[in-house]
Each structure stands twice: as C-alpha cells, then as structure tokens.
C-alpha positions as CSV (number, residue, x, y, z in Angstrom):
1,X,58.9,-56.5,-18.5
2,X,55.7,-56.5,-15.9
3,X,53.4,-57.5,-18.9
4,X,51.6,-59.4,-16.4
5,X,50.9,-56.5,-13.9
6,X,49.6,-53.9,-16.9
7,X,47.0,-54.1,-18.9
8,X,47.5,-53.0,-22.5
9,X,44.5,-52.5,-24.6
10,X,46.2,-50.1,-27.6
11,X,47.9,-51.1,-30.6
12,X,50.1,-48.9,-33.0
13,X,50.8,-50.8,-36.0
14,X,53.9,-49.9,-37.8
15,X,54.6,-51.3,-41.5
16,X,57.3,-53.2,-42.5
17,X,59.1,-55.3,-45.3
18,X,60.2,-58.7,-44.9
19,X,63.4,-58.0,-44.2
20,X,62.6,-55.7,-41.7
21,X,60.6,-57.6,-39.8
22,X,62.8,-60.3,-39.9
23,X,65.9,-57.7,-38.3
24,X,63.7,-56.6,-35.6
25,X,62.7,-60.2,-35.0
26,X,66.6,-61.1,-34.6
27,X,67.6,-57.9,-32.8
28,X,64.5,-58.6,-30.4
29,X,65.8,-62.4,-30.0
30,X,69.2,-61.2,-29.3
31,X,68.2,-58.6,-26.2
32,X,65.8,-61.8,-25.0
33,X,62.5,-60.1,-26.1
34,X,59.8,-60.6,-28.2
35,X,59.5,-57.9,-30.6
36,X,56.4,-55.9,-29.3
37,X,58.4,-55.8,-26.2
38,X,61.2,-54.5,-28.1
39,X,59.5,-52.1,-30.2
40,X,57.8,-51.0,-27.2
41,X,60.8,-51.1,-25.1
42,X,62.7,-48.2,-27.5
43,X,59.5,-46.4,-28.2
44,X,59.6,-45.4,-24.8
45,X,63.4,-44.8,-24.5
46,X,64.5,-47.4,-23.1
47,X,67.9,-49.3,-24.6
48,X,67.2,-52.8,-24.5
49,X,70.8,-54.7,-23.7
50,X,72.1,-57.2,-26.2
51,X,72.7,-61.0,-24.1
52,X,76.0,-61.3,-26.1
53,X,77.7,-64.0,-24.6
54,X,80.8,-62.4,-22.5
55,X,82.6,-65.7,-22.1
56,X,82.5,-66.8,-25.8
57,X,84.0,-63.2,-26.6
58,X,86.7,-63.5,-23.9
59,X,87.7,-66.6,-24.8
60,X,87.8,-65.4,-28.6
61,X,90.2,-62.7,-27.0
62,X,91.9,-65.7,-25.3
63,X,92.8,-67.7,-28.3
64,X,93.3,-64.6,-29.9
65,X,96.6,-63.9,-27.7
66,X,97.6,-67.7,-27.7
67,X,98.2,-67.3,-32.0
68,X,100.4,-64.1,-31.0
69,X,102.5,-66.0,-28.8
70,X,102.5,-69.3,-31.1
71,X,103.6,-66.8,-34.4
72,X,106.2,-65.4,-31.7
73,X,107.9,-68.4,-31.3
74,X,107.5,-69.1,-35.2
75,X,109.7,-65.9,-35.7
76,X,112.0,-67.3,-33.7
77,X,112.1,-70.2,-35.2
78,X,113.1,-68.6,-38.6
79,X,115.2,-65.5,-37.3
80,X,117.2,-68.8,-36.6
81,X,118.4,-69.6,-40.2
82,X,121.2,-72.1,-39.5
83,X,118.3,-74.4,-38.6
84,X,117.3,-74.0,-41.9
85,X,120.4,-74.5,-44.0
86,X,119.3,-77.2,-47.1
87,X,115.6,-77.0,-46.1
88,X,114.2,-73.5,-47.5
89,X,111.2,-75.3,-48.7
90,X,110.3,-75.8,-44.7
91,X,111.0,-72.3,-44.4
92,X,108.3,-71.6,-47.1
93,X,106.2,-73.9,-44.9
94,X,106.7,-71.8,-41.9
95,X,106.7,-68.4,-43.5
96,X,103.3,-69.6,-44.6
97,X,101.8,-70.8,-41.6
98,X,102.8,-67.2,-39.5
99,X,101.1,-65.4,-42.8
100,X,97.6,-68.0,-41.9
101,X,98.0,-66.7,-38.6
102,X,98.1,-63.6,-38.7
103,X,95.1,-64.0,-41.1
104,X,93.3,-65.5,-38.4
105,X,94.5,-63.2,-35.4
106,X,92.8,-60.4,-37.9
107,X,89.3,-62.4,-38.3
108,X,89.3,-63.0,-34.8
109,X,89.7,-58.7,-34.3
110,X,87.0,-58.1,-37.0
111,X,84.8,-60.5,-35.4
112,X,84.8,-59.2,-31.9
113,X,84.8,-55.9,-33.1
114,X,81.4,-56.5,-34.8
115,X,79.9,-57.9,-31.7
C-alpha cells in the first residue's frame, strides 16, 4: 500500500498469543497483506477486502442447483411406484441417496454461507 513512497520510522508493538498471531497472520494472508500492513491497514480505518475466490463460490452455487434438479428427478422417479413394484429394496436405495443429497445441498449452503 505505497510502502515504498513513505517512510515509516515508528513502531507500536501490540502483544499477542499464539493463536492470535497466527489468526491475524491468516486473516492478513487472506486480504493479500502482510500483517503489519493489515494491522496498520484497520488501525487507521480502513477495511481491508477479503480475495475470496468469486468463481470457486459460484460454481459451489452452481453444483449446488445441479443436486436440486438431480434429487427432482429422483422424486420423480419414486412418486412413480409401479416402477417399483417387487423392488422396495431399490426404493430404499433411492430414498437414501435423495436423503445424501440433500445432506450435501445443506453443507454446500453452510459452507458458502461461512465464506
């Protein structure tokens, strides 16, 4: 951020844990800054942006709405029972795959929610 152009000759030192230093070292990685830069950065205001990957969450979303439609057509698949008559174990199969994705369709929700 125009380190280059300013000359900085004072230090604040602020004491930490491990752990601590080791979050702002992440959250300082994660907005593409080293962590003076950070620290400095919201001492003075300013809200450093987070370089979350847009693409890799839109195509989270993506696959997200491809398992909807795929455990659409698996509800169609069973509100059809006469395809099923003599094989209810398959049915148990099939029940039990829309349950595992629905599981995932809700992982995939929590996850992108996080970021």
């Amino acid at each position: 951020m125009g380190s280059q152009t300013r000359i900085r000759k004072q230090c604040i030192k602020v004491w930490v844990d491990k752990r601590e230093k080791e979050q702002i070292e992440d959250n300082a990685k994660g907005c593409n800054h080293s962590a003076s830069s950070f620290l400095r950065n919201l001492g003075v205001g300013y809200t450093p942006k987070s370089m979350i990957d847009h693409k890799a969450v839109g195509d989270l979303m993506q696959l997200n709405g491809d398992l909807g439609r795929l455990g659409g057509l698996l509800k169609m698949l069973l509100s059809n029972e006469e395809d099923f008559v003599g094989h209810e174990d398959k049915m148990v199969e099939v029940s039990s795959l829309l349950n595992g994705l629905n599981d995932l369709r809700n992982e995939i929700r929590e996850k992108v929610g996080a970021i």
